[in-house]
C-alpha positions as CSV (number, residue, x, y, z in Angstrom):
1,X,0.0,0.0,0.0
2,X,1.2,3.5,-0.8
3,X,-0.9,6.0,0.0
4,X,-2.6,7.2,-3.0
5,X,-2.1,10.8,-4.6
6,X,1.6,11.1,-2.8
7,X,4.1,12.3,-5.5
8,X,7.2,12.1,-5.0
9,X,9.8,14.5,-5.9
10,X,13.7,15.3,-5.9
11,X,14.4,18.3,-4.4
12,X,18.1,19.4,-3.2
13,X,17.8,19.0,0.7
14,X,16.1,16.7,2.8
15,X,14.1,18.8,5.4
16,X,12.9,20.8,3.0
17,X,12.1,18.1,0.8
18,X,10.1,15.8,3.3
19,X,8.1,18.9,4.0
20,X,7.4,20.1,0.7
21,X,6.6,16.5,-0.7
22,X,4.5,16.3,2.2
23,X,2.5,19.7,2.5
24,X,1.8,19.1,-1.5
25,X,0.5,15.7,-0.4
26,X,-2.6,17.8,1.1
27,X,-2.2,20.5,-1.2
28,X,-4.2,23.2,0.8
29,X,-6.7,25.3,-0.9
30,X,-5.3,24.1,-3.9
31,X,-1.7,25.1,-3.3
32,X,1.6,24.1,-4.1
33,X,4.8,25.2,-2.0
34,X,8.3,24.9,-3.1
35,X,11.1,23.9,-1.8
36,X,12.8,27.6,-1.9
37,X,9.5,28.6,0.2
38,X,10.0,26.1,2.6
39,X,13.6,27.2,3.3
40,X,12.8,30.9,3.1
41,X,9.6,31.0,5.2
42,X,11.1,28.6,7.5
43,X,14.3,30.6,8.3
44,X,16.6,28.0,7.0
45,X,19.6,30.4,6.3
46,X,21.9,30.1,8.8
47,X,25.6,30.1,10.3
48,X,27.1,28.7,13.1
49,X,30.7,28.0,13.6
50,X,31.1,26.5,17.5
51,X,34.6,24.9,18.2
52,X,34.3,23.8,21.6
53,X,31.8,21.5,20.4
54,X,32.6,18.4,18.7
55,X,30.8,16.7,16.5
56,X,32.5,13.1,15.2
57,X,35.7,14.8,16.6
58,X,35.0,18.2,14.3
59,X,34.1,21.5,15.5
60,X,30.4,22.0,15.2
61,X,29.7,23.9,12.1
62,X,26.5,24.2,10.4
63,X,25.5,26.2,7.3
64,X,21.9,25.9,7.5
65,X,19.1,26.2,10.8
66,X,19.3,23.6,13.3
67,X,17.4,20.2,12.1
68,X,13.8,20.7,12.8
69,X,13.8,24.4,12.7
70,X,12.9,25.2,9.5
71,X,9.9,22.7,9.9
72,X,9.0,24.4,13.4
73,X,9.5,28.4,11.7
74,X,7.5,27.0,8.3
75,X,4.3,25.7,10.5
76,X,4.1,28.5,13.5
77,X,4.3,31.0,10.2
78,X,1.2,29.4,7.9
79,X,-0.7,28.1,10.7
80,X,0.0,24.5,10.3
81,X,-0.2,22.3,13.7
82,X,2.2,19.3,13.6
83,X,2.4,16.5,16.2
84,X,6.0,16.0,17.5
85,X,6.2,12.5,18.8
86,X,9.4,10.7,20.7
87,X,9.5,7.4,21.9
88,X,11.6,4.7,24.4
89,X,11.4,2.1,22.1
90,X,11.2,0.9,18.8
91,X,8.3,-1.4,19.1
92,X,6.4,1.5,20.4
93,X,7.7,3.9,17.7
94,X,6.6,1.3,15.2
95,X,3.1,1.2,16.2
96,X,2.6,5.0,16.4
97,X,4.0,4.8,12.6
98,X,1.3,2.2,11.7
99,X,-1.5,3.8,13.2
100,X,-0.8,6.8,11.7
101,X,0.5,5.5,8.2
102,X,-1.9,2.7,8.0
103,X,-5.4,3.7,10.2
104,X,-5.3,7.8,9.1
105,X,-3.5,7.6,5.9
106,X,-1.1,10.3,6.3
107,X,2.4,10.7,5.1
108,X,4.4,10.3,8.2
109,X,8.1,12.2,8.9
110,X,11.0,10.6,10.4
111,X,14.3,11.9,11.6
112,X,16.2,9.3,10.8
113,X,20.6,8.1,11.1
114,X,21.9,8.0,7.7
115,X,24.1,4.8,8.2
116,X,21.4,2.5,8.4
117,X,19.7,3.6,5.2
118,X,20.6,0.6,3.2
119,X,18.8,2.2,0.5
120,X,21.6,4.8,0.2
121,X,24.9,3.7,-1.2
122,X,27.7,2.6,0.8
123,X,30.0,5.7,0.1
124,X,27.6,7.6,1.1
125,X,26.7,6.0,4.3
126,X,28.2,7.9,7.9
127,X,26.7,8.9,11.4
128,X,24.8,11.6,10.5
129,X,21.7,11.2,12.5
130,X,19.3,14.3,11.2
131,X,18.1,13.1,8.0
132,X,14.5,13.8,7.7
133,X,12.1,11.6,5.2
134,X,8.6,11.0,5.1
135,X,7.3,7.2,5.0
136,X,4.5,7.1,2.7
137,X,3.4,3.1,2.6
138,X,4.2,-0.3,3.5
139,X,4.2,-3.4,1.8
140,X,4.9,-6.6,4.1
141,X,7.4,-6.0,6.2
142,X,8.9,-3.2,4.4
143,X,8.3,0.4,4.5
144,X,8.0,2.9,1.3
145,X,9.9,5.8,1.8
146,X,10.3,9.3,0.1
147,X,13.7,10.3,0.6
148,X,14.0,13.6,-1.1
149,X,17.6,13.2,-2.0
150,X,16.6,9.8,-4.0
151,X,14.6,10.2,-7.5
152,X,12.2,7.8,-6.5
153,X,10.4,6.3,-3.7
154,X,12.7,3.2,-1.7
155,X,11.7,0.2,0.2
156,X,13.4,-0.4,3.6
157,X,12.9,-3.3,5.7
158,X,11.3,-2.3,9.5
159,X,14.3,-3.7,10.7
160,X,16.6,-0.9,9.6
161,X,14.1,1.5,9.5
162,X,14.3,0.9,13.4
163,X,18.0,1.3,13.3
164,X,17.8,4.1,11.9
165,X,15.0,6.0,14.2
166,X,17.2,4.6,17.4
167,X,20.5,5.5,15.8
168,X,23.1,6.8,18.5
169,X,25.6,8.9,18.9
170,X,25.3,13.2,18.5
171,X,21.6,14.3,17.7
172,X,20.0,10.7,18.5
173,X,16.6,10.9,16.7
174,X,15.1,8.5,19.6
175,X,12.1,7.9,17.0
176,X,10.8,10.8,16.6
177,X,8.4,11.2,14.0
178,X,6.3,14.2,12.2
179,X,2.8,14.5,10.7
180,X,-0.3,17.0,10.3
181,X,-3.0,17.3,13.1
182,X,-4.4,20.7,11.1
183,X,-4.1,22.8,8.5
184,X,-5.8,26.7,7.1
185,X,-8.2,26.5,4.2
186,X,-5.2,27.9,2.5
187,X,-1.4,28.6,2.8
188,X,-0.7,32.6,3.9
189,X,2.3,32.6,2.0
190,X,2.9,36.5,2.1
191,X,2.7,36.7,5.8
192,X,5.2,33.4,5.6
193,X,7.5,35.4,3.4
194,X,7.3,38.3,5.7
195,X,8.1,36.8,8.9
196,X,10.8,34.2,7.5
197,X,12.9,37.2,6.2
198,X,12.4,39.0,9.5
199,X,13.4,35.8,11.5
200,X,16.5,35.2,9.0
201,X,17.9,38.8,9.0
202,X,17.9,38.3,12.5
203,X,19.6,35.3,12.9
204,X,22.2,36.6,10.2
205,X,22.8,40.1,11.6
206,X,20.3,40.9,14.5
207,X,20.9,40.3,18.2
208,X,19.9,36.8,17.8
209,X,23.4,36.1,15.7
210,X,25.7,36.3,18.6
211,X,29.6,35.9,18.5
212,X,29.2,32.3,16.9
213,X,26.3,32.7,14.7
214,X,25.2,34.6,11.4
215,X,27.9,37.0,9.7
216,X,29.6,37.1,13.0
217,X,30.6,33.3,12.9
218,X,31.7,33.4,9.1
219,X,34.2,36.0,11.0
220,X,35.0,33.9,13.7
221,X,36.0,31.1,11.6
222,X,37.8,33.5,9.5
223,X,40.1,34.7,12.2
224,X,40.8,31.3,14.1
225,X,41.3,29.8,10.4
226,X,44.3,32.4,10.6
227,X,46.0,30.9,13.1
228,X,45.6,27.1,12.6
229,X,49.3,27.1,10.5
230,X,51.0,28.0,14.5
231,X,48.8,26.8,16.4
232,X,48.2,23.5,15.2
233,X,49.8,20.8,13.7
234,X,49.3,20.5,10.1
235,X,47.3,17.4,9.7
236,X,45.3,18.5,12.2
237,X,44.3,21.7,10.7
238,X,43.8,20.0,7.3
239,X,41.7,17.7,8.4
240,X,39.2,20.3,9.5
241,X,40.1,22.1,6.5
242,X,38.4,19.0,4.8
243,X,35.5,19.2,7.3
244,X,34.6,22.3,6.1
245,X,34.6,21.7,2.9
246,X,32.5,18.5,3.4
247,X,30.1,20.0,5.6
248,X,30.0,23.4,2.7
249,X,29.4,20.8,-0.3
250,X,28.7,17.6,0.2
251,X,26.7,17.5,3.6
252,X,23.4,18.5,3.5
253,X,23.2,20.2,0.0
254,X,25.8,22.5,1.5
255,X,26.9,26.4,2.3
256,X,26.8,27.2,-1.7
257,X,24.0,25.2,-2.0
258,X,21.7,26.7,0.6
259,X,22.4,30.1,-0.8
260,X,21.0,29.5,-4.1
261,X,17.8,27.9,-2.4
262,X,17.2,31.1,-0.9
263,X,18.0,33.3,-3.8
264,X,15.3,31.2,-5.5
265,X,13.2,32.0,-2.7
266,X,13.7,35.6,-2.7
267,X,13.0,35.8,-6.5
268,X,10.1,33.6,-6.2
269,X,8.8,36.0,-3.5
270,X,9.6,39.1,-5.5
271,X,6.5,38.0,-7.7
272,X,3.9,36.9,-5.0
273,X,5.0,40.1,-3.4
274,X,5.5,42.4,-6.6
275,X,8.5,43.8,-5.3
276,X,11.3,44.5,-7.7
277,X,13.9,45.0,-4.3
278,X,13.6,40.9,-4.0
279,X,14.5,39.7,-7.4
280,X,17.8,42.4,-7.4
281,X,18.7,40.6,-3.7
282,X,17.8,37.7,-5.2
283,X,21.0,38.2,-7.9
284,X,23.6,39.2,-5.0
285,X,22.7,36.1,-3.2
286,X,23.3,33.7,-6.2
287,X,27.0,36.1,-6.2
288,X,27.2,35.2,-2.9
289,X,26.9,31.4,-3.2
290,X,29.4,31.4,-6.2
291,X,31.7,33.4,-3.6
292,X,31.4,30.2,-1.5
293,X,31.8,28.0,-4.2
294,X,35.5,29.7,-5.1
295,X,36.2,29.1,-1.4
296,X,35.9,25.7,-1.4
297,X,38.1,25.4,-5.0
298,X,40.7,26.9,-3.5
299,X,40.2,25.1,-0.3
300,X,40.3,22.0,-2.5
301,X,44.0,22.8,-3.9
302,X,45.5,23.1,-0.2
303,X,43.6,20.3,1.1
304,X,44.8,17.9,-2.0
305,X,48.5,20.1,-2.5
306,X,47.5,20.4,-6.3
307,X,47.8,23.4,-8.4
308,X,48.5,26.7,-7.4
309,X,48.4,26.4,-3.6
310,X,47.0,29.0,-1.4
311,X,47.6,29.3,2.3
312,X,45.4,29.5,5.3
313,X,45.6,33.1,5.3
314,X,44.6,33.3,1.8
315,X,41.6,31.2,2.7
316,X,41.0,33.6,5.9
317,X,41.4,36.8,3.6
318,X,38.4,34.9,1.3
319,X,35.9,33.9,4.2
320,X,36.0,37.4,5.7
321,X,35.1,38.8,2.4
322,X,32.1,36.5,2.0
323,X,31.3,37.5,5.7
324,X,30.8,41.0,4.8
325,X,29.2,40.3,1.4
326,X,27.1,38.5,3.4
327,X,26.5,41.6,6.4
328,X,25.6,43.9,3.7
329,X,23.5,41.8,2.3
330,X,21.0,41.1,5.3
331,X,21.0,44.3,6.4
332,X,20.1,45.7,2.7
333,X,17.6,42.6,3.1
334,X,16.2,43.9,6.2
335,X,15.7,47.7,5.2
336,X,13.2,46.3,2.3
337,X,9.7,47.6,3.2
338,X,7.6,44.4,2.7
């Protein structure tokens, strides 16, 4: 069984995706929401750079809102109620799935630990234990699942779909799962727009940022990037080198990536909002996201020792730049009247 009228569709990161697949499963007063509105309305654009916390024996650094934020901002913004449900143990997390799934036939999200997807290849498989997907059917003793990262719908067994909700280690999912109590008799997707921007200027250069966070933690990591050639030894400060770049490309769709979902979302919003200041903001971001996509080139030829090397300090001398693209930027962002 699969539940009827659920398409599935590829989009370029999985939060965003398992909401956006799912809200368009109900399509509410005959709307659809994309997965640029998702990320905008929900606040997704986001920096944090936090050393003392480690994260597989990395600093903690995160180019996007924390997992489950963006799903959280989205719903409080358009009125959408969602039940948020944990559990002790899988046999009771597996029975809240099937009543839901199976008796209510409704798409169901899980957070879910990447290494016991056996749907997703073995390169590709680590502890990463915030992947959202939505389970959409079951068939035996297998599950369906829309994984947004995947171009189609994949079975997995209940077996390592427990695995996966129990999965240990930093940001344990402990089964919690996802799904619509309510919804309006139609999306307010102005308002959304208009309160996600406010929420993601803040977080970028408001109060909210913080030493850490937003503009001021791209400048953080540009100053203690500075330093790494006397303070540590060189493997070590490649390796996190390399964690940054992973964490900026690969991980997650990725720090270039997330800024082209949001200058999509700022030109997309420049038409429901007829406001020309959008769709020019819209054109610095994508400058912005190639910005970080020269980064992590250069990056690239110190990490591997190929090409024309650049140093550390040529590397700090490129982030700070991006950080104050980026701090005129938001605060351009936040003088537009909307």
């Amino acid at each position: 069984m699969i539940l009827d009228n659920f398409k599935h569709e590829q989009y370029a990161h999985c939060e965003n995706g398992a909401i956006t697949n799912t809200l368009n499963y109900y399509c509410v007063g005959g709307q659809k929401i994309s997965e640029p509105m998702v990320f905008g309305i929900g606040a997704g654009m986001y920096f944090l750079y936090f050393p003392l916390m480690k994260i597989n024996n990395m600093p903690l650094l995160t180019y996007r809102n924390v997992p489950g934020f963006i799903l959280k901002n989205l719903c409080k913004s358009l009125n959408i109620k969602i039940r948020t449900r944990k559990f002790s143990t899988a046999v009771k997390a597996r029975l809240a799935l099937d009543e839901v799934l199976l008796q209510k036939q409704q798409p169901v999200m899980l957070r879910a630990g990447v290494y016991n997807l056996s749907y997703f290849p073995k390169a590709l498989r680590f502890n990463f234990n915030s992947h959202l997907i939505a389970v959409v059917g079951k068939e035996g003793d297998s599950y369906y699942i829309s994984d947004s990262v995947m171009g189609e719908l994949k079975q997995l067994s209940s077996d390592d779909l427990d695995l996966s909700r129990f999965a240990r280690g930093a940001f344990a999912p402990k089964g919690a799962m996802f799904y619509v109590e309510s919804l309006p008799k139609s999306l307010d997707l102005e308002h959304g727009i208009r309160t996600g921007i406010k929420k993601t200027c803040a977080n970028m250069v408001g109060a909210m940022a913080g030493p850490i966070k937003g503009v001021n933690g791209i400048k953080f990591l540009s100053r203690r990037m500075r330093t790494w050639e006397k303070t540590l030894k060189r493997s070590h400060a490649i390796a996190i080198l390399g964690h940054i770049m992973r964490t900026q490309e690969e991980i997650g769709t990725g720090g270039a990536g997330f800024r082209y979902i949001y200058a999509d979302f700022l030109s997309e919003s420049s038409k429901l909002l007829q406001n020309s200041s959008l769709d020019s903001l819209s054109k610095e971001m994508t400058l912005i996201g190639d910005a970080w996509r020269e980064f992590a080139c250069d990056a690239a030829k110190l990490f591997k020792e190929r090409g024309e090397i650049v140093s550390f300090a040529d590397l700090s001398d490129s982030l700070f730049k991006i950080a104050l693209k980026e701090e005129e930027f938001f605060n351009e962002l936040h003088k537009v009247k909307l």
